[in-house]
PyMOL Python script that loads the backbone (N, CA, C, O; Angstrom):
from pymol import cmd

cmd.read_pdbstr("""\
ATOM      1  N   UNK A   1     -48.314 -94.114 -15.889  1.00  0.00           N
ATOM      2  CA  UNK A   1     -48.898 -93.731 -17.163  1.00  0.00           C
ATOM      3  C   UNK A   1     -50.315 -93.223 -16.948  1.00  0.00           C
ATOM      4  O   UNK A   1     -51.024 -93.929 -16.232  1.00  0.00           O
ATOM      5  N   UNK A   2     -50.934 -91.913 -17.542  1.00  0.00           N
ATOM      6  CA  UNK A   2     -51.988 -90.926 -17.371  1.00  0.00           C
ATOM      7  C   UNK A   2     -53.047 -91.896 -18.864  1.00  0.00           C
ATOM      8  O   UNK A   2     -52.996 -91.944 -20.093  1.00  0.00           O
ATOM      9  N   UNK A   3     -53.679 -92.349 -18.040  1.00  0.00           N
ATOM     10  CA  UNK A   3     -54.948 -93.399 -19.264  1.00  0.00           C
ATOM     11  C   UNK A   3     -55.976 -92.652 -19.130  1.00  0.00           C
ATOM     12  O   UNK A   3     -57.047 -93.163 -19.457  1.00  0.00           O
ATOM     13  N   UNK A   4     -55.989 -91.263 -18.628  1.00  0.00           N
ATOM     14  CA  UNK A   4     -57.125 -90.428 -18.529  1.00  0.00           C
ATOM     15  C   UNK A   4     -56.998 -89.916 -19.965  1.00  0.00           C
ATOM     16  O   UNK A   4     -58.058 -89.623 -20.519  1.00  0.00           O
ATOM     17  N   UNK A   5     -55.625 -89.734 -20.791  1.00  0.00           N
ATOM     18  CA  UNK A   5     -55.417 -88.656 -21.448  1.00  0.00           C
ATOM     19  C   UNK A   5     -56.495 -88.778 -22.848  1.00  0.00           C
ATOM     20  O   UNK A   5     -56.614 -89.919 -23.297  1.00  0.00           O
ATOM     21  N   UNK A   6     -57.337 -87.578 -23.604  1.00  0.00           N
ATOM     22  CA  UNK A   6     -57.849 -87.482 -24.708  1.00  0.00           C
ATOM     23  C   UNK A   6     -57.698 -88.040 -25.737  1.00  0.00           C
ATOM     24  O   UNK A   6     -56.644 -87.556 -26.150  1.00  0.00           O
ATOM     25  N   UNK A   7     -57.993 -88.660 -26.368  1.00  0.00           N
ATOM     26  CA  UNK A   7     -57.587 -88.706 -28.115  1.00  0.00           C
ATOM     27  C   UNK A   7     -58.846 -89.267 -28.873  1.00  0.00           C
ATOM     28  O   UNK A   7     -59.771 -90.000 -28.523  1.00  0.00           O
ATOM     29  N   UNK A   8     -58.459 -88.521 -30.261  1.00  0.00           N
ATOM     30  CA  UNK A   8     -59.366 -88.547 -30.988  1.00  0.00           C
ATOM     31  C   UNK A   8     -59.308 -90.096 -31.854  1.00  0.00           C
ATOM     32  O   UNK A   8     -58.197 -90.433 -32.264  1.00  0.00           O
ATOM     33  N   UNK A   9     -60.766 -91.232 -32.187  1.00  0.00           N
ATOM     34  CA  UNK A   9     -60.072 -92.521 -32.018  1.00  0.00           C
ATOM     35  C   UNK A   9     -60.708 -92.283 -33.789  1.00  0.00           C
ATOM     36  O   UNK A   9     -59.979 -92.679 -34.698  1.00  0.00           O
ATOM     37  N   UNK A  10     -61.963 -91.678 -34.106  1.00  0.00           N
ATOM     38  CA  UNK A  10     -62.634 -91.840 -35.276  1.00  0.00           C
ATOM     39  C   UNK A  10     -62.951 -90.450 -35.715  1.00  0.00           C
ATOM     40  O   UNK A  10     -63.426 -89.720 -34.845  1.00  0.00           O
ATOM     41  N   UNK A  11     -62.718 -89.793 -37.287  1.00  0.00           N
ATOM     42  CA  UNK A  11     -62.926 -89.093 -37.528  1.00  0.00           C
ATOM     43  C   UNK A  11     -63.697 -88.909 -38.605  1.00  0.00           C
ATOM     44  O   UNK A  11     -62.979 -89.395 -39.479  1.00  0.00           O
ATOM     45  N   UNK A  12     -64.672 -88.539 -39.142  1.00  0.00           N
ATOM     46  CA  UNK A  12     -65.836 -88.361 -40.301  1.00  0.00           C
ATOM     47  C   UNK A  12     -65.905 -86.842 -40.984  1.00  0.00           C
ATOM     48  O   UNK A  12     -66.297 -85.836 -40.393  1.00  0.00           O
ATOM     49  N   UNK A  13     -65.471 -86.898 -42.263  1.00  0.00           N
ATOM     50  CA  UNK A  13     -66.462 -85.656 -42.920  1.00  0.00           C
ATOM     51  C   UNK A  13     -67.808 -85.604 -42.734  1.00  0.00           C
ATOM     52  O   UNK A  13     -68.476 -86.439 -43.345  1.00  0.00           O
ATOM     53  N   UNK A  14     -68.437 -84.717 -41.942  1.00  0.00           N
ATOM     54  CA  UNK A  14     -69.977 -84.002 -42.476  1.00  0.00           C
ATOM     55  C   UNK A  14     -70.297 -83.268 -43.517  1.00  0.00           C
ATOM     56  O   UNK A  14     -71.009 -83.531 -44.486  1.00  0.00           O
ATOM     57  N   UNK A  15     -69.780 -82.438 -43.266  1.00  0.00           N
ATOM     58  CA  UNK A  15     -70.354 -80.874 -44.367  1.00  0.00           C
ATOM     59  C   UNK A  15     -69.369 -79.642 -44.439  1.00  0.00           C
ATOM     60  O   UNK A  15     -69.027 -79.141 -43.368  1.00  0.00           O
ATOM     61  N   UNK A  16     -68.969 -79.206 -45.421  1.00  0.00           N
ATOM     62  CA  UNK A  16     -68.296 -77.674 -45.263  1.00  0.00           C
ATOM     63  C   UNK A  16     -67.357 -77.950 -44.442  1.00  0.00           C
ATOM     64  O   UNK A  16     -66.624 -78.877 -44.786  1.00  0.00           O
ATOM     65  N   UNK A  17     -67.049 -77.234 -43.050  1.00  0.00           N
ATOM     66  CA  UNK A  17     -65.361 -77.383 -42.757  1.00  0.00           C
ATOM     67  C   UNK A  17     -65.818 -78.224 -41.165  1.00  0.00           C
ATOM     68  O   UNK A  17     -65.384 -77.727 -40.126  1.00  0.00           O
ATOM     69  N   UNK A  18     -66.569 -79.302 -41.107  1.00  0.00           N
ATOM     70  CA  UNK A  18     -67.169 -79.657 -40.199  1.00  0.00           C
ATOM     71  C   UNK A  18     -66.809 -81.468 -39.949  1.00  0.00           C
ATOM     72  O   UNK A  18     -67.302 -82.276 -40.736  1.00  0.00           O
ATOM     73  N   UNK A  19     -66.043 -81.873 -38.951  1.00  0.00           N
ATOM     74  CA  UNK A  19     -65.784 -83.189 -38.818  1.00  0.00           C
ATOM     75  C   UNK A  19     -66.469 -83.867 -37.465  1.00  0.00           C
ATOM     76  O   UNK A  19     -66.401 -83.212 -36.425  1.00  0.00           O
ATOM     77  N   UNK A  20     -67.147 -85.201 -37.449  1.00  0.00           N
ATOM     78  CA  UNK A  20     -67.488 -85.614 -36.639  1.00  0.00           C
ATOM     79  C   UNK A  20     -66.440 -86.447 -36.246  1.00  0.00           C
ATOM     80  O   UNK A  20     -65.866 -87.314 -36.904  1.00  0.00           O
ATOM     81  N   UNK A  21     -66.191 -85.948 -34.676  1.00  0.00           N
ATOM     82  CA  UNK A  21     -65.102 -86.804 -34.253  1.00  0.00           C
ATOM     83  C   UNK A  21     -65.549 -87.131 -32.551  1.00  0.00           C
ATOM     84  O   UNK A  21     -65.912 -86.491 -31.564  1.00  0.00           O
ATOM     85  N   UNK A  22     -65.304 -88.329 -32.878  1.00  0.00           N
ATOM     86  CA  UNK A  22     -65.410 -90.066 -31.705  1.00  0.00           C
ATOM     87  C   UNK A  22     -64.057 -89.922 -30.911  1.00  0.00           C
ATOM     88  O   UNK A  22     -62.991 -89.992 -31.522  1.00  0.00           O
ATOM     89  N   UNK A  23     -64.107 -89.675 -29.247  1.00  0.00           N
ATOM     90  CA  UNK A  23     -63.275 -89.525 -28.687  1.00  0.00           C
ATOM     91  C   UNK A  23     -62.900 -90.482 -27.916  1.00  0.00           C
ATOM     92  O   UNK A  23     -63.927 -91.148 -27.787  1.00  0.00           O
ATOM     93  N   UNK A  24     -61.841 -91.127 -27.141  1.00  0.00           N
ATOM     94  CA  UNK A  24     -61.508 -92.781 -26.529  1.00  0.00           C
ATOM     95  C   UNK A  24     -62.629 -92.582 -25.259  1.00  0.00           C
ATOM     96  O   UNK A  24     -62.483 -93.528 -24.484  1.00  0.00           O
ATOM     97  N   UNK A  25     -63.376 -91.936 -24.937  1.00  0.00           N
ATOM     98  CA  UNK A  25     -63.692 -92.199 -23.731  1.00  0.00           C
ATOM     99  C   UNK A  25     -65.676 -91.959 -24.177  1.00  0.00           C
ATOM    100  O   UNK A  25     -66.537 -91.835 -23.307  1.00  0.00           O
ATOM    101  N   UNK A  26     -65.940 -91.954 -25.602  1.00  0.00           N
ATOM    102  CA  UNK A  26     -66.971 -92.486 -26.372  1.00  0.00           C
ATOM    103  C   UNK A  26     -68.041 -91.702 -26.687  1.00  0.00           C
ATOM    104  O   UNK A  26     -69.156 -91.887 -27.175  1.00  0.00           O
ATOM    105  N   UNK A  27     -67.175 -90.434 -26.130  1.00  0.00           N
ATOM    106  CA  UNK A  27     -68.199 -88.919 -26.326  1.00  0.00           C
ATOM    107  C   UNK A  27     -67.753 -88.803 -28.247  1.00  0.00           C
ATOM    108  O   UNK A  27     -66.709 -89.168 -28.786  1.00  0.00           O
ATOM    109  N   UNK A  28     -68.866 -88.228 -28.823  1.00  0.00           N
ATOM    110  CA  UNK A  28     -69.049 -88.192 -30.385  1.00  0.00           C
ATOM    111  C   UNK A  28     -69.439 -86.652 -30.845  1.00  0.00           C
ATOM    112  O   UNK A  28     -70.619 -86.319 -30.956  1.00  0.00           O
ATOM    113  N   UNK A  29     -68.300 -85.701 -31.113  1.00  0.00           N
ATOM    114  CA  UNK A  29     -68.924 -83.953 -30.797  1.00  0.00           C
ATOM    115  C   UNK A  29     -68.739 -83.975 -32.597  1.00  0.00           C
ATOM    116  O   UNK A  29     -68.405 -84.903 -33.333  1.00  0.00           O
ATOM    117  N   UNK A  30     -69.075 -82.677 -32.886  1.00  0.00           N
ATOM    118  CA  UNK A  30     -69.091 -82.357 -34.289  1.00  0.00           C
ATOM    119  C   UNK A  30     -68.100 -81.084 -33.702  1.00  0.00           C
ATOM    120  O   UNK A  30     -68.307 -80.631 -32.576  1.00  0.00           O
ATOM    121  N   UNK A  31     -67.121 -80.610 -34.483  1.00  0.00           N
ATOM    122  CA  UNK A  31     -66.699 -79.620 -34.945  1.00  0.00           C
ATOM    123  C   UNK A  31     -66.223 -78.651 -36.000  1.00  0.00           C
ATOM    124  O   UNK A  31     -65.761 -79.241 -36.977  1.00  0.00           O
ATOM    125  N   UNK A  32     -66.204 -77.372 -36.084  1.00  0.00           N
ATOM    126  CA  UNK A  32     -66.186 -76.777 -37.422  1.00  0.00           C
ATOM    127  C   UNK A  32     -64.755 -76.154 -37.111  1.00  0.00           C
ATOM    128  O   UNK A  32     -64.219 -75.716 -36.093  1.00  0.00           O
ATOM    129  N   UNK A  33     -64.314 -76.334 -38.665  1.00  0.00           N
ATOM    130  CA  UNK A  33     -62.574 -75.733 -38.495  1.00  0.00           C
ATOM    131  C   UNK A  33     -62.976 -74.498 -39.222  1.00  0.00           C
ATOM    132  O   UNK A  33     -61.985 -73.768 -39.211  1.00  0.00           O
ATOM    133  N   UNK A  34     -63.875 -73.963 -39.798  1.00  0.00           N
ATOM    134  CA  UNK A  34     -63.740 -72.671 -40.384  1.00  0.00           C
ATOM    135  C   UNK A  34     -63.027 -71.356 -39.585  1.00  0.00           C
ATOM    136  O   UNK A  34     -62.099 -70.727 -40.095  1.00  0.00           O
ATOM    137  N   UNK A  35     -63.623 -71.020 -38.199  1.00  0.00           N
ATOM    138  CA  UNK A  35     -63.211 -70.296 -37.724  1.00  0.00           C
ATOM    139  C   UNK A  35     -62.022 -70.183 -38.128  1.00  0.00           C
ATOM    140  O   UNK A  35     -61.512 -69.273 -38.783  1.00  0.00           O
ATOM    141  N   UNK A  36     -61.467 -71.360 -37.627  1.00  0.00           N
ATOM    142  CA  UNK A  36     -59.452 -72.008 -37.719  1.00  0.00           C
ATOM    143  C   UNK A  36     -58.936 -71.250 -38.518  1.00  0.00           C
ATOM    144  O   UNK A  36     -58.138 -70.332 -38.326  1.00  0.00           O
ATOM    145  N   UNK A  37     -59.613 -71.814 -39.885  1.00  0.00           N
ATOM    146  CA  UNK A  37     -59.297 -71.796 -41.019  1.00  0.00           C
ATOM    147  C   UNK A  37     -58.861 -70.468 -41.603  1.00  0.00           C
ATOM    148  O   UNK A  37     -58.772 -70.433 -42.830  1.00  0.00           O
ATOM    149  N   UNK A  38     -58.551 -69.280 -40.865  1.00  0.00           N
ATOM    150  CA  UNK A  38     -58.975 -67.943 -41.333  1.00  0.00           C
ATOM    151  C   UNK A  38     -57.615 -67.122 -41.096  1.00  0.00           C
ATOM    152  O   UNK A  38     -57.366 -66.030 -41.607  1.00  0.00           O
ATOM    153  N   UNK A  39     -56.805 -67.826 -40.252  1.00  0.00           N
ATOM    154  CA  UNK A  39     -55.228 -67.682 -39.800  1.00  0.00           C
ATOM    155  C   UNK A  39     -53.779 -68.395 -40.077  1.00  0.00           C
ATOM    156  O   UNK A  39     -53.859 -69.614 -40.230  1.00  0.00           O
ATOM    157  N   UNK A  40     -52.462 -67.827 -40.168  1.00  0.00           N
ATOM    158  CA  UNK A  40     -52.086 -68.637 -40.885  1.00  0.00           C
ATOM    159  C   UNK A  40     -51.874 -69.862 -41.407  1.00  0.00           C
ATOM    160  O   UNK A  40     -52.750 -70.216 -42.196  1.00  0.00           O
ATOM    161  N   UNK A  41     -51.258 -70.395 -41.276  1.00  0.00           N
ATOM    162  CA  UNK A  41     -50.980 -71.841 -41.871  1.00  0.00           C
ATOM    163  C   UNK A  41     -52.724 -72.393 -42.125  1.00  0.00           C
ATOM    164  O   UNK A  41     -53.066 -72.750 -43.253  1.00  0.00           O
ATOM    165  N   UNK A  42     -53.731 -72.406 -40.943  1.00  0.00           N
ATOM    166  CA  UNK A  42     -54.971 -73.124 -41.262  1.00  0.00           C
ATOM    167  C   UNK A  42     -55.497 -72.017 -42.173  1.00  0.00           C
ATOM    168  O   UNK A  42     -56.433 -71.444 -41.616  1.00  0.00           O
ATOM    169  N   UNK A  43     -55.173 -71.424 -43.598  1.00  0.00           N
ATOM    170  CA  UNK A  43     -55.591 -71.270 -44.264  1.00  0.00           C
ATOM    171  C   UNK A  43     -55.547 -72.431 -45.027  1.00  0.00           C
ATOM    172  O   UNK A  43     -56.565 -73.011 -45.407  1.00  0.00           O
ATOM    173  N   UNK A  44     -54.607 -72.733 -45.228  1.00  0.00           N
ATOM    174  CA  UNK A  44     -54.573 -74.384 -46.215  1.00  0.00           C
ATOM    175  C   UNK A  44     -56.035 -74.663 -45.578  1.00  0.00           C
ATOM    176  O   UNK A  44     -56.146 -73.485 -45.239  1.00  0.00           O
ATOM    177  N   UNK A  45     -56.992 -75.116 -45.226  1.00  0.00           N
ATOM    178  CA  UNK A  45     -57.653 -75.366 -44.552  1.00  0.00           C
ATOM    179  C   UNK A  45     -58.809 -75.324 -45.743  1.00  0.00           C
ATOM    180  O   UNK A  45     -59.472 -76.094 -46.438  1.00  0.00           O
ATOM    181  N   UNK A  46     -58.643 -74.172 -45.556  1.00  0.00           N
ATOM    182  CA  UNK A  46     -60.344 -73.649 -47.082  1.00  0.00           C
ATOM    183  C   UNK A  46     -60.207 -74.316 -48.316  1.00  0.00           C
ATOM    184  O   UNK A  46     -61.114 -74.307 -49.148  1.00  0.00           O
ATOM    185  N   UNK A  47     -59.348 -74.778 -48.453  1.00  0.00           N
ATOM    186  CA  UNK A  47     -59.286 -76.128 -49.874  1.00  0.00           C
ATOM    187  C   UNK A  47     -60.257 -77.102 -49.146  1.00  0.00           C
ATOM    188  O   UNK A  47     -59.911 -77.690 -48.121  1.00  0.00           O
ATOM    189  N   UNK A  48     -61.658 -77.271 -49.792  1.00  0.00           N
ATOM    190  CA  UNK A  48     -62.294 -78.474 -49.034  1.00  0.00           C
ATOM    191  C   UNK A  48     -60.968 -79.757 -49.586  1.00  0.00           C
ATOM    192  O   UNK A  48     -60.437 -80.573 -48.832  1.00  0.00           O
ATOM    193  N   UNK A  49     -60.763 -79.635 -50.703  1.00  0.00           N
ATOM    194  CA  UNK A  49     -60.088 -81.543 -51.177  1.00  0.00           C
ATOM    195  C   UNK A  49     -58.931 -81.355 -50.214  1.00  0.00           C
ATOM    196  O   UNK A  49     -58.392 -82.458 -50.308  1.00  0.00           O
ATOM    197  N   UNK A  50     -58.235 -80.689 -49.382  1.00  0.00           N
ATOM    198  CA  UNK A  50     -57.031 -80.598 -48.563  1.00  0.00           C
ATOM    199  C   UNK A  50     -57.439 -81.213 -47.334  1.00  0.00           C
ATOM    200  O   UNK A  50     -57.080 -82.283 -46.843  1.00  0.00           O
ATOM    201  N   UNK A  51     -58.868 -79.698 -46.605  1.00  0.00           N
ATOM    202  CA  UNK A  51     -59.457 -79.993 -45.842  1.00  0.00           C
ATOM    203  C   UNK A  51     -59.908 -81.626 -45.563  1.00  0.00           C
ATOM    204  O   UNK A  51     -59.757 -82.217 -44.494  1.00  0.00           O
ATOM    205  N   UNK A  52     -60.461 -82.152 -46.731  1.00  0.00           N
ATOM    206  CA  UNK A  52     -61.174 -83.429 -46.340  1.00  0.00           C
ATOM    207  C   UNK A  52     -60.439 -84.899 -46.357  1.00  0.00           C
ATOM    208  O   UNK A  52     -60.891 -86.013 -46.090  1.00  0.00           O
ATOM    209  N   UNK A  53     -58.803 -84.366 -46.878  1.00  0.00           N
ATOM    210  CA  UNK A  53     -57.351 -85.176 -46.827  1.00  0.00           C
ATOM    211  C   UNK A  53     -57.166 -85.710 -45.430  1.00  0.00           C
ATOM    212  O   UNK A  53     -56.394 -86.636 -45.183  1.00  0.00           O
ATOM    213  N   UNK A  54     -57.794 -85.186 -44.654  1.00  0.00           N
ATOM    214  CA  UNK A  54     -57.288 -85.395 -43.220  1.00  0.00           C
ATOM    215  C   UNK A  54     -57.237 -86.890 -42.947  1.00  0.00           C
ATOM    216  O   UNK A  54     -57.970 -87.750 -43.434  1.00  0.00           O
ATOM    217  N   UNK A  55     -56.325 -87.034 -42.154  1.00  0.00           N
ATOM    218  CA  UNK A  55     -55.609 -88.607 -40.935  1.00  0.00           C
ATOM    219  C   UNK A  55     -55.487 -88.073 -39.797  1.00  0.00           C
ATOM    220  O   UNK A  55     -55.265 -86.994 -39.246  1.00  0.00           O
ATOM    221  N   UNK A  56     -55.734 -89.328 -39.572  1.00  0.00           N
ATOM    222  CA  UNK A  56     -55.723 -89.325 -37.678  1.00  0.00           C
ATOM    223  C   UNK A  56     -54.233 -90.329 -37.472  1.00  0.00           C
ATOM    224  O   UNK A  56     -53.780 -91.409 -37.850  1.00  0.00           O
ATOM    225  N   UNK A  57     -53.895 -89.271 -36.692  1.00  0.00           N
ATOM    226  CA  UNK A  57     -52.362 -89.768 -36.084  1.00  0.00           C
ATOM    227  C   UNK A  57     -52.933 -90.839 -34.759  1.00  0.00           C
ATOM    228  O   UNK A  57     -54.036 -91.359 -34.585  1.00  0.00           O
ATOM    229  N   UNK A  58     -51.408 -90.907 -33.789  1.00  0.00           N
ATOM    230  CA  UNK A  58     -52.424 -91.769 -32.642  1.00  0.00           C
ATOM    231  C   UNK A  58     -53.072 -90.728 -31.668  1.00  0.00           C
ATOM    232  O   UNK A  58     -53.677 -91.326 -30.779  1.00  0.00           O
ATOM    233  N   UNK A  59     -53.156 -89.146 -31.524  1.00  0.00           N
ATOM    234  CA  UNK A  59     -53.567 -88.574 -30.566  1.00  0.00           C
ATOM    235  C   UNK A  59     -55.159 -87.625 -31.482  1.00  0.00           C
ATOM    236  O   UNK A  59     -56.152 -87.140 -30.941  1.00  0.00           O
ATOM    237  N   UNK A  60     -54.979 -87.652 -32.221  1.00  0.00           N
ATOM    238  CA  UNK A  60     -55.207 -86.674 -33.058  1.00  0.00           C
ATOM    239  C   UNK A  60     -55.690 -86.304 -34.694  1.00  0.00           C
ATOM    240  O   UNK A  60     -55.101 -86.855 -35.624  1.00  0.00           O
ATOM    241  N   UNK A  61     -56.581 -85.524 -34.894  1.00  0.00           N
ATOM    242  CA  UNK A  61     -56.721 -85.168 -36.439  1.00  0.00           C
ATOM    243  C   UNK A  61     -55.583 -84.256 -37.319  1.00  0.00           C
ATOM    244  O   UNK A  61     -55.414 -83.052 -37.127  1.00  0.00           O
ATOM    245  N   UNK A  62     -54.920 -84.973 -38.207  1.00  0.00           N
ATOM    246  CA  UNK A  62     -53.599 -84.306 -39.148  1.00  0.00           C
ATOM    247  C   UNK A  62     -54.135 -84.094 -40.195  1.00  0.00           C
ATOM    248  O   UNK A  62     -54.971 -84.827 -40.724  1.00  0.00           O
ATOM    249  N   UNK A  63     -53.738 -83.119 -40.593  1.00  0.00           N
ATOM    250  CA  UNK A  63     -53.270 -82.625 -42.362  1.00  0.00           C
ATOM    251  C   UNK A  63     -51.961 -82.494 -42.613  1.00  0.00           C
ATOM    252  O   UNK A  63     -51.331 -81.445 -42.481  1.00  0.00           O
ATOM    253  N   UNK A  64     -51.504 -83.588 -42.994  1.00  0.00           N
ATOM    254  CA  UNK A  64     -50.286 -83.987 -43.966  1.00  0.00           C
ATOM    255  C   UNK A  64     -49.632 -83.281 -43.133  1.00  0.00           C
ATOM    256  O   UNK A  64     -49.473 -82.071 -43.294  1.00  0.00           O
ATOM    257  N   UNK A  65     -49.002 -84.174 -41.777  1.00  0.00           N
ATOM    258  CA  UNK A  65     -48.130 -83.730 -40.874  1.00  0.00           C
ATOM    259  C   UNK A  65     -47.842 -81.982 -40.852  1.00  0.00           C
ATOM    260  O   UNK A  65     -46.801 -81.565 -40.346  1.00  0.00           O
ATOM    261  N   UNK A  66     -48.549 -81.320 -41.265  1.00  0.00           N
ATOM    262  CA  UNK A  66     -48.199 -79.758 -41.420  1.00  0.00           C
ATOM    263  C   UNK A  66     -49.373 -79.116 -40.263  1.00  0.00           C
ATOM    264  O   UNK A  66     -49.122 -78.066 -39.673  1.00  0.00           O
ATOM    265  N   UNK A  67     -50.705 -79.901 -40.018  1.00  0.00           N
ATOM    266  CA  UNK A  67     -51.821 -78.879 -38.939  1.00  0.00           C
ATOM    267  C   UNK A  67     -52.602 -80.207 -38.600  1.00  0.00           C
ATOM    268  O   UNK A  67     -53.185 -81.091 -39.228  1.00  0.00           O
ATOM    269  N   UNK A  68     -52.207 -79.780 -36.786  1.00  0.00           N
ATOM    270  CA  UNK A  68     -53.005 -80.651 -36.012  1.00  0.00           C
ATOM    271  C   UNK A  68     -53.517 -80.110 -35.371  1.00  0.00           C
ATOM    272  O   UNK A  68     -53.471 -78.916 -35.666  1.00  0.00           O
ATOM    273  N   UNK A  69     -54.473 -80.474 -33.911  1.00  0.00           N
ATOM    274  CA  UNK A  69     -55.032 -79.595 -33.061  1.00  0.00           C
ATOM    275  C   UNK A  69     -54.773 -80.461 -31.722  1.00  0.00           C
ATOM    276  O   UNK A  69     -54.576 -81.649 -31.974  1.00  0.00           O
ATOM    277  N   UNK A  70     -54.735 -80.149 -30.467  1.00  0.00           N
ATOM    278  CA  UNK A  70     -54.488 -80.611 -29.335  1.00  0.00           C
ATOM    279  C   UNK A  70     -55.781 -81.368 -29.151  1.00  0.00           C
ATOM    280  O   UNK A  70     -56.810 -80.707 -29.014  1.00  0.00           O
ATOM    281  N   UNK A  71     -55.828 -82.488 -29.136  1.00  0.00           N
ATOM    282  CA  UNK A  71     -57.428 -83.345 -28.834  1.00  0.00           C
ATOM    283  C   UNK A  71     -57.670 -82.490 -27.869  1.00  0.00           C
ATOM    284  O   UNK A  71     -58.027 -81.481 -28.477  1.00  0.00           O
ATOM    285  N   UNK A  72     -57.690 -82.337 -27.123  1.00  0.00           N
ATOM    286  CA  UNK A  72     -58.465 -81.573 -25.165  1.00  0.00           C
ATOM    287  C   UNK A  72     -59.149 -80.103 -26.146  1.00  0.00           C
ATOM    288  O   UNK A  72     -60.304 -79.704 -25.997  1.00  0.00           O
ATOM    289  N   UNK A  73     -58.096 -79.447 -27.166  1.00  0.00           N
ATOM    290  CA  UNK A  73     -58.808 -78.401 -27.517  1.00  0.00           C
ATOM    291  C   UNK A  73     -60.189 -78.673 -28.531  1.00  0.00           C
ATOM    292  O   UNK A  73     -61.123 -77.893 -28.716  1.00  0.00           O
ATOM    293  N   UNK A  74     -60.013 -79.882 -29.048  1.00  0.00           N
ATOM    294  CA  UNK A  74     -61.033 -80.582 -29.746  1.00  0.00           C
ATOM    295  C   UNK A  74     -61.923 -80.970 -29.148  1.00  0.00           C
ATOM    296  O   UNK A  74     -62.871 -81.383 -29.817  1.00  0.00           O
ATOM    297  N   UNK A  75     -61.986 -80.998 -28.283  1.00  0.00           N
ATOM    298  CA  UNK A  75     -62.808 -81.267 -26.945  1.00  0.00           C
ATOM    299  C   UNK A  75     -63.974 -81.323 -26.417  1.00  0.00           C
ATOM    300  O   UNK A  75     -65.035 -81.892 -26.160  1.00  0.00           O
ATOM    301  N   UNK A  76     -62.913 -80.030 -26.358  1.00  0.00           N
ATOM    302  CA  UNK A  76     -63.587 -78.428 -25.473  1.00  0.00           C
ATOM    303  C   UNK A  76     -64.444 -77.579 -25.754  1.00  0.00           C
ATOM    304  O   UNK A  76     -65.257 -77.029 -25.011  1.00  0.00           O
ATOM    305  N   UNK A  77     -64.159 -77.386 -27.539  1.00  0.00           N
ATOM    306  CA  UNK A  77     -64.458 -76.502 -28.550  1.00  0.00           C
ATOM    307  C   UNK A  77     -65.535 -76.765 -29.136  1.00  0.00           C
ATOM    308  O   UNK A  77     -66.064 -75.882 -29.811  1.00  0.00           O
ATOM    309  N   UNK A  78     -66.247 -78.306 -29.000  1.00  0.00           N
ATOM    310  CA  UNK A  78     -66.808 -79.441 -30.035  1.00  0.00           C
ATOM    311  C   UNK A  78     -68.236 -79.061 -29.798  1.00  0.00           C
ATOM    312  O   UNK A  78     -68.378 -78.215 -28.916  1.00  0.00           O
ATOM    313  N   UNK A  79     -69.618 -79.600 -30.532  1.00  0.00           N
ATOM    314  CA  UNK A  79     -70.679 -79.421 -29.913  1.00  0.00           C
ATOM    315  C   UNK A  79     -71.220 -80.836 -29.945  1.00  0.00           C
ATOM    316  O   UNK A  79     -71.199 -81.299 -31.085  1.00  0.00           O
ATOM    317  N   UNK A  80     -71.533 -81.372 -29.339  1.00  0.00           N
ATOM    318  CA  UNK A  80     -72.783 -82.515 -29.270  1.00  0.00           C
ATOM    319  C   UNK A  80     -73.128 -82.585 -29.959  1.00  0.00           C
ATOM    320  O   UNK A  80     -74.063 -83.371 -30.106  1.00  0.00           O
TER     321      UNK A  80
END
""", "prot")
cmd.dss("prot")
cmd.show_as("cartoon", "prot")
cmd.util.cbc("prot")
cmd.orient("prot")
């Protein structure tokens, strides 16, 4: 079993399309889904009350089982 693998453990609204998210290995990045948000399906996205619906599965940030993102790409993408 790979205990290296990513996941997202805590997730926070900030601002606009922007979540602070706490990763298992205790790094804390901010990221913005707007970009995302601009293609299909993550159009649902630009509803902030949709947007700010979000759950965390066990790997990951969900919107109503319909849009997740690969934690590693959450990552990657994130800023400090």
């Amino acid at each position: 079993m790979n205990t290296n693998l990513i996941r997202v453990i805590k997730a926070e609204y900030v601002a606009d399309y922007v979540l602070r998210l706490t990763f298992n290995d205790g790094l804390v990045k901010n990221f913005d889904f707007w970009p995302l948000a601009q293609e299909g399906i993550c159009t649902k996205l630009q509803d902030l009350n949709y947007f700010r619906a979000f759950r965390l599965d066990p790997w990951t940030v969900d919107w109503n089982n319909e849009i997740g993102f690969a934690p590693e790409y959450l990552y990657e993408h994130s800023v400090a």
